[in-house]
PyMOL CGO cylinders between C-alpha atoms (Angstrom):
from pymol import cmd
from pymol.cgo import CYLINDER

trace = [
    CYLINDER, 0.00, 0.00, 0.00, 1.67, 3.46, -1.00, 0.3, 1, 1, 1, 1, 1, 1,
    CYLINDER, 1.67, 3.46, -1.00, 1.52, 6.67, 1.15, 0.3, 1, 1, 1, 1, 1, 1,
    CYLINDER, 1.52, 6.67, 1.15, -1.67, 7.54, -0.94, 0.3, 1, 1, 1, 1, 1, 1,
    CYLINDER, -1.67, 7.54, -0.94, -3.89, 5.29, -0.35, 0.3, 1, 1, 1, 1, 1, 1,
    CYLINDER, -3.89, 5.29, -0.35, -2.57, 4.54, 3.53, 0.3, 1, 1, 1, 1, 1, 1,
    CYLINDER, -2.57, 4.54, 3.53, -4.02, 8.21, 4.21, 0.3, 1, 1, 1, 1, 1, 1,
    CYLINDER, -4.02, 8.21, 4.21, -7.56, 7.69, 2.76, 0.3, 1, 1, 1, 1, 1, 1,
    CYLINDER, -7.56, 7.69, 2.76, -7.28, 4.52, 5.21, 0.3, 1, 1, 1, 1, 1, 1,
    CYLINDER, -7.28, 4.52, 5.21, -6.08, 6.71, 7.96, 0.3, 1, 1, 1, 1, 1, 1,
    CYLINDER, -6.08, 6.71, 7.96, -8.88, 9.45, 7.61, 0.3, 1, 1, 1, 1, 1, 1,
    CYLINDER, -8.88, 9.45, 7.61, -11.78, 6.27, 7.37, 0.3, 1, 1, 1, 1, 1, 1,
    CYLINDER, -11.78, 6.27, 7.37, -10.49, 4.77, 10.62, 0.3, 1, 1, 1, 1, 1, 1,
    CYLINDER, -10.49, 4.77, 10.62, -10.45, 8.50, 12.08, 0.3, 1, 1, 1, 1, 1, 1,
    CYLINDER, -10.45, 8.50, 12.08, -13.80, 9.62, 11.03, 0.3, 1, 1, 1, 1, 1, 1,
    CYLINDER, -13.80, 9.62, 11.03, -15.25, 6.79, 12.35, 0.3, 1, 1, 1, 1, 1, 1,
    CYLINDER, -15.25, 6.79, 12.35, -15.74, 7.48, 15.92, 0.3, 1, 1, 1, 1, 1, 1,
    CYLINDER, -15.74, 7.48, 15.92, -16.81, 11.15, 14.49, 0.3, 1, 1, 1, 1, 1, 1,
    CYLINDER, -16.81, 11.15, 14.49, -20.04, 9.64, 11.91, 0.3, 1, 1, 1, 1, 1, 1,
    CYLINDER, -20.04, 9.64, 11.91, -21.01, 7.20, 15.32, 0.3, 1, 1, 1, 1, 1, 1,
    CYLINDER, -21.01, 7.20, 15.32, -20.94, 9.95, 18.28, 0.3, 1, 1, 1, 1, 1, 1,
    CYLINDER, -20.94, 9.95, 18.28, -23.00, 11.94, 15.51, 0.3, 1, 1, 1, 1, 1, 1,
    CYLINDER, -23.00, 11.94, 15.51, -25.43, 9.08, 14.45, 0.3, 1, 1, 1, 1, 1, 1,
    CYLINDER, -25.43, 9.08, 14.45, -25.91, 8.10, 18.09, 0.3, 1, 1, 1, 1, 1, 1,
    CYLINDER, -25.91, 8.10, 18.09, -26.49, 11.62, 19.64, 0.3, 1, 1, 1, 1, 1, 1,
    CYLINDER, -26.49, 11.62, 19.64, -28.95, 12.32, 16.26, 0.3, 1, 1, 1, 1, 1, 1,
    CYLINDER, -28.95, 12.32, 16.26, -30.88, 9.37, 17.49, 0.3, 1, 1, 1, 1, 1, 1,
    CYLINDER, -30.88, 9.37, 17.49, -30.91, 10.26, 21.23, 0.3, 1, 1, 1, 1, 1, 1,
    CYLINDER, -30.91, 10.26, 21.23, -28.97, 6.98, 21.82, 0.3, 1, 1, 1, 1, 1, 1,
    CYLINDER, -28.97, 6.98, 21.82, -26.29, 9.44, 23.83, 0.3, 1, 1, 1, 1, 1, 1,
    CYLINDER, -26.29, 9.44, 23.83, -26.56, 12.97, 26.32, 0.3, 1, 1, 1, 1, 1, 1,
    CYLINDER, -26.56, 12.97, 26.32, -25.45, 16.07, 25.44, 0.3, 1, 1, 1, 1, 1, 1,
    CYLINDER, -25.45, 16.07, 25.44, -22.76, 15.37, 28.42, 0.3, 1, 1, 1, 1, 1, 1,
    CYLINDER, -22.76, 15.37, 28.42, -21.64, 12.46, 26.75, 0.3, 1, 1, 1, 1, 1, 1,
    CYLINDER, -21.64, 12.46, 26.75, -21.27, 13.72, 22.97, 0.3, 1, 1, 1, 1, 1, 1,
    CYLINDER, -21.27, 13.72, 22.97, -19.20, 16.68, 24.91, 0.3, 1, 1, 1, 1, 1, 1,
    CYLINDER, -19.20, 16.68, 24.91, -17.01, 13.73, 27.02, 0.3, 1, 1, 1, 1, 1, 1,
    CYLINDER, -17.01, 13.73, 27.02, -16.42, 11.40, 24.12, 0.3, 1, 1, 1, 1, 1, 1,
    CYLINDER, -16.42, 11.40, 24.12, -15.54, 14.06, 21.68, 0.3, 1, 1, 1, 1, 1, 1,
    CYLINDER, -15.54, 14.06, 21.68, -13.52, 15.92, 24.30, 0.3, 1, 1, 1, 1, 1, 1,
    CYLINDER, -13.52, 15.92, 24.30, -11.54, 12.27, 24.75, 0.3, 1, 1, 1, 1, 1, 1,
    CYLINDER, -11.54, 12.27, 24.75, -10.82, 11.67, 21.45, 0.3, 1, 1, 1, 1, 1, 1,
    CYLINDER, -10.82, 11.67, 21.45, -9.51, 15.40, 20.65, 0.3, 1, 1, 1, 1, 1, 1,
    CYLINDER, -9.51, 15.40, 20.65, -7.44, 15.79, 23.34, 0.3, 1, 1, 1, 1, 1, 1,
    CYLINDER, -7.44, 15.79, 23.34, -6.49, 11.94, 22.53, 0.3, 1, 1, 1, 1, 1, 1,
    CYLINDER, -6.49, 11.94, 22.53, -5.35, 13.02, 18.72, 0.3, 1, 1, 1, 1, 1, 1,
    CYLINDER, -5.35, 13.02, 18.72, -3.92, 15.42, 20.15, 0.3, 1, 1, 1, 1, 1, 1,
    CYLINDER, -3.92, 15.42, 20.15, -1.41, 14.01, 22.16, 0.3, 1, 1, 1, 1, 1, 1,
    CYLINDER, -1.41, 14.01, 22.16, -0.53, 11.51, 19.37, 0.3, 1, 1, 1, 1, 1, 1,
    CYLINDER, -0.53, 11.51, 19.37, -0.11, 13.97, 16.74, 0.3, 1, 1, 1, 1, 1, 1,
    CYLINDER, -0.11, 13.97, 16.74, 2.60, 15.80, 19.70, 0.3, 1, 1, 1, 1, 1, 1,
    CYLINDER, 2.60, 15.80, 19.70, 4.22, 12.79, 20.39, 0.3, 1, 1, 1, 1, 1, 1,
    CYLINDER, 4.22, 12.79, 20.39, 5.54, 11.45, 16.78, 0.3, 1, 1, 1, 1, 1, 1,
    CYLINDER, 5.54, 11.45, 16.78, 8.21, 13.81, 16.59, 0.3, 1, 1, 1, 1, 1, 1,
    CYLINDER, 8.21, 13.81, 16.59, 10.46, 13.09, 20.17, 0.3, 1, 1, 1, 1, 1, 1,
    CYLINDER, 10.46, 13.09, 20.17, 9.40, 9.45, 19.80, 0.3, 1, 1, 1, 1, 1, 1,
    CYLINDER, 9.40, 9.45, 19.80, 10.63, 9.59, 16.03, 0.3, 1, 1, 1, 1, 1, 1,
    CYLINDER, 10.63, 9.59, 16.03, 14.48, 10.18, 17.71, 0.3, 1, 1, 1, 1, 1, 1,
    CYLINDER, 14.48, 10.18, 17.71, 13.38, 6.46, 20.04, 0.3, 1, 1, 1, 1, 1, 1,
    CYLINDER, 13.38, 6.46, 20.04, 11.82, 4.83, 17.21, 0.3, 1, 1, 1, 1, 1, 1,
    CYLINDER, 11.82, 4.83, 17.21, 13.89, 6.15, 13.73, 0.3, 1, 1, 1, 1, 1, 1,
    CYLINDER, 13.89, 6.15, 13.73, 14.63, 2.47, 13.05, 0.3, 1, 1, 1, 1, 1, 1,
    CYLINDER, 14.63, 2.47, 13.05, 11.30, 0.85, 13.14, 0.3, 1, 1, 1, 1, 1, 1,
    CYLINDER, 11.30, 0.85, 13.14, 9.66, 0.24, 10.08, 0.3, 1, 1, 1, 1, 1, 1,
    CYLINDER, 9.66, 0.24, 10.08, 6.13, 0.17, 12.28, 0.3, 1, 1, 1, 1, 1, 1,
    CYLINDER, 6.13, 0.17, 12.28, 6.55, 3.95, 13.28, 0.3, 1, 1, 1, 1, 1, 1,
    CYLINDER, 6.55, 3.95, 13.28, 8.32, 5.47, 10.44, 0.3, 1, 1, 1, 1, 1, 1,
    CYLINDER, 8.32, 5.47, 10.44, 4.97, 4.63, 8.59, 0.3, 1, 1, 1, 1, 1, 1,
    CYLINDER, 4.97, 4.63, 8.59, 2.84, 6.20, 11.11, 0.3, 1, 1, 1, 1, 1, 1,
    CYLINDER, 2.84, 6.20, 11.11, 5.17, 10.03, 10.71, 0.3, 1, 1, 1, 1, 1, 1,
    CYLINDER, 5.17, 10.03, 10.71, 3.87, 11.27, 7.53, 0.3, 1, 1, 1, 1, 1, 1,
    CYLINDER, 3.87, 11.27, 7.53, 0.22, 11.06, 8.79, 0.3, 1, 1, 1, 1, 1, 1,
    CYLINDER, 0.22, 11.06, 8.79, 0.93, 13.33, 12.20, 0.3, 1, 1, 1, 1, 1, 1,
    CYLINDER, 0.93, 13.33, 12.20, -0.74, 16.10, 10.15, 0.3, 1, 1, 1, 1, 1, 1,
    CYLINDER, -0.74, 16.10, 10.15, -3.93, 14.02, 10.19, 0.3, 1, 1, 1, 1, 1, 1,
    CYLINDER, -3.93, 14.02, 10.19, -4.04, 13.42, 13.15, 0.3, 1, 1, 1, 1, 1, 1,
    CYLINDER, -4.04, 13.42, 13.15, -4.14, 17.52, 14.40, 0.3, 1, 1, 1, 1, 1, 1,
    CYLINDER, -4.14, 17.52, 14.40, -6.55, 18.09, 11.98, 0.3, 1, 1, 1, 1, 1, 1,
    CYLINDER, -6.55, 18.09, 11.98, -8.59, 14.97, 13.42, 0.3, 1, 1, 1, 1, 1, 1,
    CYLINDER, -8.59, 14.97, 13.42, -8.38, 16.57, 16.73, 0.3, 1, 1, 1, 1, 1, 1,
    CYLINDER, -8.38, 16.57, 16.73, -9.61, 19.66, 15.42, 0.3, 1, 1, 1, 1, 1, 1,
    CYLINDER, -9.61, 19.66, 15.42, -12.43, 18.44, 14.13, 0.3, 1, 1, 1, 1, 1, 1,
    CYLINDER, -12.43, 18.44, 14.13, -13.58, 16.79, 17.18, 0.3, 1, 1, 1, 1, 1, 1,
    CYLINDER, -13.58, 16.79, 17.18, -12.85, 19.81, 18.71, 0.3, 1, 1, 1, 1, 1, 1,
    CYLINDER, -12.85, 19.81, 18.71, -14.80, 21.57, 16.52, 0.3, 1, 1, 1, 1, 1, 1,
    CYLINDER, -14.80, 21.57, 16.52, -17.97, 19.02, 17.30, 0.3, 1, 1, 1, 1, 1, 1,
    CYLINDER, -17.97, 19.02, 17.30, -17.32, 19.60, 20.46, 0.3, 1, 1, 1, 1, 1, 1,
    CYLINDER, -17.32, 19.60, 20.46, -18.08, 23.18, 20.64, 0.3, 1, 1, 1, 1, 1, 1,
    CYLINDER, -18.08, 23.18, 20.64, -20.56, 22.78, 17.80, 0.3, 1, 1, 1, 1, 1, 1,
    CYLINDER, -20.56, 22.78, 17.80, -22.72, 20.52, 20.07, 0.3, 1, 1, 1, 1, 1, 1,
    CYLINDER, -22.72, 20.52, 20.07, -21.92, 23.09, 23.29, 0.3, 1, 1, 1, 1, 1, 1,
    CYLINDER, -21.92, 23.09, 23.29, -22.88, 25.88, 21.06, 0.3, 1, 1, 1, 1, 1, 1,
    CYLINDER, -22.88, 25.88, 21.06, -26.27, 23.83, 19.74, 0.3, 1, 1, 1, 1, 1, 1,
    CYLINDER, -26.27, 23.83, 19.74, -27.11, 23.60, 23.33, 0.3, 1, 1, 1, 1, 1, 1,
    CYLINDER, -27.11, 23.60, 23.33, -26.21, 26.91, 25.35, 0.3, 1, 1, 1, 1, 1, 1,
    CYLINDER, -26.21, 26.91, 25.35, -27.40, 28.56, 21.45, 0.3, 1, 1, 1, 1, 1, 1,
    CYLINDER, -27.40, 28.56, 21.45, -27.78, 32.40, 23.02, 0.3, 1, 1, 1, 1, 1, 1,
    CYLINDER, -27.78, 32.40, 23.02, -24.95, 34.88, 22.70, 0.3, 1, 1, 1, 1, 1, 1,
    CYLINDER, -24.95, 34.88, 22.70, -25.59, 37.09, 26.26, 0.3, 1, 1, 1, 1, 1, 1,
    CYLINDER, -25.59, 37.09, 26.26, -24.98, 33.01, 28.22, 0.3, 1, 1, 1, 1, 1, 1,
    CYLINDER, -24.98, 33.01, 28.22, -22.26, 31.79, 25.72, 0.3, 1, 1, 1, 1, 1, 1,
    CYLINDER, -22.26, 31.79, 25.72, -20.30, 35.77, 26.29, 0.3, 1, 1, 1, 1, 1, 1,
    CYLINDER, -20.30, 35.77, 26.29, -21.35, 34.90, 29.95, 0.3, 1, 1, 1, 1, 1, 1,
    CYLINDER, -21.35, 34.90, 29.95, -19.69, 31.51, 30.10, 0.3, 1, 1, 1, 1, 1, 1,
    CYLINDER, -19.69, 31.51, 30.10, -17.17, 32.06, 27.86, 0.3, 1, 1, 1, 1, 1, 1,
    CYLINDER, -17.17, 32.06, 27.86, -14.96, 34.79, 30.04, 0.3, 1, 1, 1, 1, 1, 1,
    CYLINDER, -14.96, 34.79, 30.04, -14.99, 32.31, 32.89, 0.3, 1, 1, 1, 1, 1, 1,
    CYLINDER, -14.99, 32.31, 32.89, -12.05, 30.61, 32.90, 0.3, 1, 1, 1, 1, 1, 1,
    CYLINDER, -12.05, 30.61, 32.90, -12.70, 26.81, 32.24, 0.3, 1, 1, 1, 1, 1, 1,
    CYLINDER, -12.70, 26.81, 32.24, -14.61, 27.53, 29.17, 0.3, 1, 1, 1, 1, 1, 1,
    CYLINDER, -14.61, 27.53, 29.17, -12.12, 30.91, 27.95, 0.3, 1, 1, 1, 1, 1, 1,
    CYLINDER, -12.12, 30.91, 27.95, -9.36, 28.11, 27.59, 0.3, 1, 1, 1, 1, 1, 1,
    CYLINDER, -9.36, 28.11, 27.59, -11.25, 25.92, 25.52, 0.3, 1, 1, 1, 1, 1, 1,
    CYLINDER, -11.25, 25.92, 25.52, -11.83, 29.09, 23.35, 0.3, 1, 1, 1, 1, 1, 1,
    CYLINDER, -11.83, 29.09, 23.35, -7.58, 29.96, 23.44, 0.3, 1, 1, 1, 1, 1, 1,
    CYLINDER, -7.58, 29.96, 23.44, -7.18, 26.54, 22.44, 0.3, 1, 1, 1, 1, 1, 1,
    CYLINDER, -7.18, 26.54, 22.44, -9.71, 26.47, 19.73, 0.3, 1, 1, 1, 1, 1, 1,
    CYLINDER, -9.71, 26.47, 19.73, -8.91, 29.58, 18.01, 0.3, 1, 1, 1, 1, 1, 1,
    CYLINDER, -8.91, 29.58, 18.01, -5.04, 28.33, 17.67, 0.3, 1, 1, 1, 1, 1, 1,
    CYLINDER, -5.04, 28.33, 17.67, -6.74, 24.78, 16.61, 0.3, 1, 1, 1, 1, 1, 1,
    CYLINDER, -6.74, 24.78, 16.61, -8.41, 27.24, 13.45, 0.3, 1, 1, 1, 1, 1, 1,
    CYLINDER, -8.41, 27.24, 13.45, -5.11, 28.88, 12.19, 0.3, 1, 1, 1, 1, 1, 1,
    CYLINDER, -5.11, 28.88, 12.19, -3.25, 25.39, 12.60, 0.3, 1, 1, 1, 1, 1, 1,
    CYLINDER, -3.25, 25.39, 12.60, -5.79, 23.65, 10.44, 0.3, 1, 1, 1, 1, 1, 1,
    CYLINDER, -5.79, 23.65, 10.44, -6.92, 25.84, 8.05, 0.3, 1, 1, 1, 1, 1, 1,
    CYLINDER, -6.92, 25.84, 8.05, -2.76, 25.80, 7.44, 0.3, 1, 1, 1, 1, 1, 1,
    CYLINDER, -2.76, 25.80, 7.44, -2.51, 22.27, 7.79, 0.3, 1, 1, 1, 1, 1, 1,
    CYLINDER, -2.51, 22.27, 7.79, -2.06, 22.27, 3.93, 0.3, 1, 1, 1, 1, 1, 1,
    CYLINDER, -2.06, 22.27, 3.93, 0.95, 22.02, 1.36, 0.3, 1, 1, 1, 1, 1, 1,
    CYLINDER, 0.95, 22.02, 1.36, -0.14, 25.61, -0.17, 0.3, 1, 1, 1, 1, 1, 1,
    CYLINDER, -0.14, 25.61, -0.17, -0.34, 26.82, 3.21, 0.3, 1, 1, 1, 1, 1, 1,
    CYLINDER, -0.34, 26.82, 3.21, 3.56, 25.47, 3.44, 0.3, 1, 1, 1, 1, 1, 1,
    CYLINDER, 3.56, 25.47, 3.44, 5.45, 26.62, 0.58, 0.3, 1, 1, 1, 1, 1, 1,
    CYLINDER, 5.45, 26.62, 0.58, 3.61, 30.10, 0.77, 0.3, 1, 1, 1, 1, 1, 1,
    CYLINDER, 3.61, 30.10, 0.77, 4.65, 30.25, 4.57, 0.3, 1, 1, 1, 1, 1, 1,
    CYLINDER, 4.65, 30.25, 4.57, 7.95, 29.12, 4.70, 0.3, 1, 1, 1, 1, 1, 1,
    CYLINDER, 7.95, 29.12, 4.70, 9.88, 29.18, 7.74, 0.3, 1, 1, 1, 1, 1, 1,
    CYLINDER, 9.88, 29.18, 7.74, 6.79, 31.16, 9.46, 0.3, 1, 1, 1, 1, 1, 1,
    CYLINDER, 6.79, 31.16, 9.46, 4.60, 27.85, 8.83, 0.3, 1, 1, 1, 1, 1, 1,
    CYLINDER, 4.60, 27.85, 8.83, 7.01, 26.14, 11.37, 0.3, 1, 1, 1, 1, 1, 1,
    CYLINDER, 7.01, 26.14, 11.37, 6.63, 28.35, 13.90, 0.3, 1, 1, 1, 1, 1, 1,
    CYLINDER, 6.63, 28.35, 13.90, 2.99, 29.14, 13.78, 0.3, 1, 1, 1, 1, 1, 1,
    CYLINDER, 2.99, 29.14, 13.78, 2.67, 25.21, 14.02, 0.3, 1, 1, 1, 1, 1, 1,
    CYLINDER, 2.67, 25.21, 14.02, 4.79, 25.32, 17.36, 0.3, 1, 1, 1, 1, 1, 1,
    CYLINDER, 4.79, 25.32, 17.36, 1.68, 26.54, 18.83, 0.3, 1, 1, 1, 1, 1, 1,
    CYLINDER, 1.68, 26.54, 18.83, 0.19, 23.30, 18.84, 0.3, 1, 1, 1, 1, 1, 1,
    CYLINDER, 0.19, 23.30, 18.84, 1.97, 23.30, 22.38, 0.3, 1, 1, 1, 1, 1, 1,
    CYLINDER, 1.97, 23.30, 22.38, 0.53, 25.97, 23.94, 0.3, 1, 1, 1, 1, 1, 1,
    CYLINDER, 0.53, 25.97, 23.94, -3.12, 24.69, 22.81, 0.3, 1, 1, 1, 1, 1, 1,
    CYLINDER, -3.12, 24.69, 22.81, -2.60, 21.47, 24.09, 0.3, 1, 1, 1, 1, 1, 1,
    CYLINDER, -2.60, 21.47, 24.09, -1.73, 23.12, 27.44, 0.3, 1, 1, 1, 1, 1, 1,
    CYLINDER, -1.73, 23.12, 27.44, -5.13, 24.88, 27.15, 0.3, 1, 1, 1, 1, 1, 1,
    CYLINDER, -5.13, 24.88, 27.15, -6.77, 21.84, 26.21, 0.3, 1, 1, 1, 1, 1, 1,
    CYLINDER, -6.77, 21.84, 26.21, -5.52, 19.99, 29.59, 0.3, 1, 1, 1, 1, 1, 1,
    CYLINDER, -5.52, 19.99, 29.59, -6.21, 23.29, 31.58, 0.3, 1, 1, 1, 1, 1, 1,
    CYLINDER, -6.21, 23.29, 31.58, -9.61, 23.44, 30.08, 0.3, 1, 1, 1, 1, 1, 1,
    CYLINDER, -9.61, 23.44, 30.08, -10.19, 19.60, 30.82, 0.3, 1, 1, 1, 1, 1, 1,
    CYLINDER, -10.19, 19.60, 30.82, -8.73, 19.96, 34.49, 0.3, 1, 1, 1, 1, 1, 1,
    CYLINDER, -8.73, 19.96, 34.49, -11.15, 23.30, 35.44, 0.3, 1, 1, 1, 1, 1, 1,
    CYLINDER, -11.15, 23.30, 35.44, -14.57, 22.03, 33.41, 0.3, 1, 1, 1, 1, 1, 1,
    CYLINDER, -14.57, 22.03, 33.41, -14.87, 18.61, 34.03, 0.3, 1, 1, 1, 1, 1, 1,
    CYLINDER, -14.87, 18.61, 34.03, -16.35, 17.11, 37.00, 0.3, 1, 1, 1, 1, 1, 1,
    CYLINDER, -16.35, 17.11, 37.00, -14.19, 14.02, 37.25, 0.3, 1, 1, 1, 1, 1, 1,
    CYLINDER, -14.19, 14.02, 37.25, -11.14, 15.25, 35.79, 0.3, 1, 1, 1, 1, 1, 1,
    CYLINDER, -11.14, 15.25, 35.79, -8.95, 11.62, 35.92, 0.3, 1, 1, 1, 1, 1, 1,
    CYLINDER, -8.95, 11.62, 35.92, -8.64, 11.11, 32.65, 0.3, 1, 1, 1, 1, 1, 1,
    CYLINDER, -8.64, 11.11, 32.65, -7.22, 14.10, 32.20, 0.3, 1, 1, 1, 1, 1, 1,
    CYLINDER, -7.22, 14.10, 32.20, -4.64, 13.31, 34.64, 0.3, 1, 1, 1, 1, 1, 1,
    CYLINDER, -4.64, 13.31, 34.64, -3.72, 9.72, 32.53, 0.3, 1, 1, 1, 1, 1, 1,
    CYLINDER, -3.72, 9.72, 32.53, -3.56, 11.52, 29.21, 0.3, 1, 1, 1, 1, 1, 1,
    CYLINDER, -3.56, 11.52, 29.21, -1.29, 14.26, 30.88, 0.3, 1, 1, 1, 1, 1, 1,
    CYLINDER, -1.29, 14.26, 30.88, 1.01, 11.29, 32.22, 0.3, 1, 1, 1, 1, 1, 1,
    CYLINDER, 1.01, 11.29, 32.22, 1.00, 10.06, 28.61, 0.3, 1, 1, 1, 1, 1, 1,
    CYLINDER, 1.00, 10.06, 28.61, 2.17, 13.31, 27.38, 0.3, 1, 1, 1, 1, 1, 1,
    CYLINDER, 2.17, 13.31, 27.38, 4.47, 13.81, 29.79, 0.3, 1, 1, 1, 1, 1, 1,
    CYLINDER, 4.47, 13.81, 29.79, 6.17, 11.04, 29.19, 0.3, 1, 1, 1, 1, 1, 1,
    CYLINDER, 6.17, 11.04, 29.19, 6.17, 11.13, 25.36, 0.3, 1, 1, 1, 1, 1, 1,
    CYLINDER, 6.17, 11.13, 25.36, 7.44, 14.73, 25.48, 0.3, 1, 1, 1, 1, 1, 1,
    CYLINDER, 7.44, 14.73, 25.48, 10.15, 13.81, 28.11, 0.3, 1, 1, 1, 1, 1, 1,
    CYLINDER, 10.15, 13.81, 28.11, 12.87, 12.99, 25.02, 0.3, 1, 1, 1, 1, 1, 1,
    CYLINDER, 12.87, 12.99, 25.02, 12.33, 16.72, 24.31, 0.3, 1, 1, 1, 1, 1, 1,
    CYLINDER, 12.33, 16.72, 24.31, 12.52, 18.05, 27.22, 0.3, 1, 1, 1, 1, 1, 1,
    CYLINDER, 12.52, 18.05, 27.22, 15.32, 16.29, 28.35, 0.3, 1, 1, 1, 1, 1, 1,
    CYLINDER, 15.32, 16.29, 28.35, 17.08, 17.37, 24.78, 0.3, 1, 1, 1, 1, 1, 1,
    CYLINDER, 17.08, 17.37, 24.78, 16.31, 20.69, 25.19, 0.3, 1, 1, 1, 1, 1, 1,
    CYLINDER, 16.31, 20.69, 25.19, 18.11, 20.88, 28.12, 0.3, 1, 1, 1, 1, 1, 1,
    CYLINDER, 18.11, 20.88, 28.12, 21.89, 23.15, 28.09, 0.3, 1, 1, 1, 1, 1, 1,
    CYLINDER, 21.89, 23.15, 28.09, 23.97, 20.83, 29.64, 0.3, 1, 1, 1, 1, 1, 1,
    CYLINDER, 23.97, 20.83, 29.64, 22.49, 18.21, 26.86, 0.3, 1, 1, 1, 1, 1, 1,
    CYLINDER, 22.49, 18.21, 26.86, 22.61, 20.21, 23.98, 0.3, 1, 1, 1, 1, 1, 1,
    CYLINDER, 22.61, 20.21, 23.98, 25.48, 19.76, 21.63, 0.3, 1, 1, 1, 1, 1, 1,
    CYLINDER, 25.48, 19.76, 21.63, 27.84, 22.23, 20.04, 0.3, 1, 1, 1, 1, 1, 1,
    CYLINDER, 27.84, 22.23, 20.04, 25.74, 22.07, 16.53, 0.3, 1, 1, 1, 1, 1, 1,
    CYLINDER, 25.74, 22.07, 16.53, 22.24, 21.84, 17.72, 0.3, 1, 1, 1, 1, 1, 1,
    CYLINDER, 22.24, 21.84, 17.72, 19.44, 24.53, 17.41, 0.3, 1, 1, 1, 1, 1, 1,
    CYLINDER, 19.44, 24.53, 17.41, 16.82, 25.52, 19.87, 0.3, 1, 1, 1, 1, 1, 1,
]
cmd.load_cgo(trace, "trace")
C-alpha cells in the first residue's frame, strides 16, 4: 500500500468514531454530556498523538512500524480539530444564546477551551501544502503553537470537568512522550551544533 492510499485509510479509521458519536447523539442513543465527554476524549487523545511522533521519532527512527505512522501526524491535528470543533458545535447547539455563551465564555474553564480552539483554526486551516510553501519558515513556527493549545486543552479539561482523571492519565501520557524533548532541550544536553 503506497503513502496515498494509507491516508484515505487513515482518515476512514479516524472519522469513524466522528459519523457514530454523531449518528448516536442524532438518534438520542447518547446525552449532550456524553457527545461533549467522548468528543472531548478523542480530541485531546489526537492530540497528544499527533505531539508525540516527533520526540518518539528520535526512540523509534529504526522501526519500520513507526516510520509509517510520521507522515500522517498532520492528520491526526486536523482529526483533533475536528472533534474539537464538534465539540463546541454541540456546546454551542445547546447553550445557542450569545448574552450566556459571552457569559460563560470569560470564565475561565470555558475561555481556555476558546484559546485553544482559536489556535486549533489557524493550525488547520494551514494544515495544507499551499499553506507550506507560501509560509515558509513562518509555517514552522505558527505550528509550534500546537503546544501551547494542548496546554489549554488539559487546563480546560482539568477546570470544566467534574471528574477530571482522565485528564490526569492523558497528561502522564504526554508527559512522558514529550520527556525525550525536554530532556534534549536541556543546556547541559545540547550539543555544540544543535538549534533551539
Amino acid at each position: 500500500m503506497n503513502l496515498g492510499q494509507a491516508k484515505y485509510w487513515i482518515w476512514a479509521l479516524l472519522s469513524v468514531p466522528f459519523v457514530l458519536i454523531c449518528a448516536r447523539f442524532a438518534a438520542d442513543m447518547i446525552s449532550y454530556g456524553q457527545v461533549l465527554h467522548q468528543t472531548g476524549l478523542w480530541s485531546a487523545g489526537l492530540l497528544v498523538a499527533a505531539v508525540a511522533i516527533t520526540p518518539l521519532r528520535r526512540l523509534f527512527k529504526a522501526a519500520t512500524w513507526f516510520v509509517a505512522i510520521v507522515p500522517h501526524r498532520r492528520a491526526l491535528g486536523v482529526a483533533s480539530f475536528a472533534y474539537a470543533a464538534l465539540h463546541t458545535g454541540v456546546y454551542l447547539e445547546r447553550k445557542w444564546g450569545a448574552d450566556l455563551i459571552v457569559k460563560e465564555g470569560i470564565e475561565v474553564p470555558l475561555a481556555t477551551g476558546w484559546l485553544a480552539l482559536a489556535i486549533f483554526v489557524a493550525l488547520a486551516v494551514t494544515s495544507n501544502d499551499a499553506s507550506v510553501r507560501f509560509m515558509g519558515r513562518s509555517w514552522k513556527q505558527l505550528h509550534r503553537y500546537v503546544y501551547a493549545a494542548t496546554i489549554l486543552v488539559f487546563a480546560h479539561w482539568w477546570l470544566a470537568t467534574f471528574d477530571p482523571a482522565m485528564a490526569y492519565v492523558f497528561a502522564t501520557v504526554l508527559l512522558v512522550t514529550q520527556s525525550p524533548r525536554l530532556l534534549s532541550a536541556r543546556p547541559g544536553n545540547r550539543g555544540p551544533g544543535t538549534s533551539s
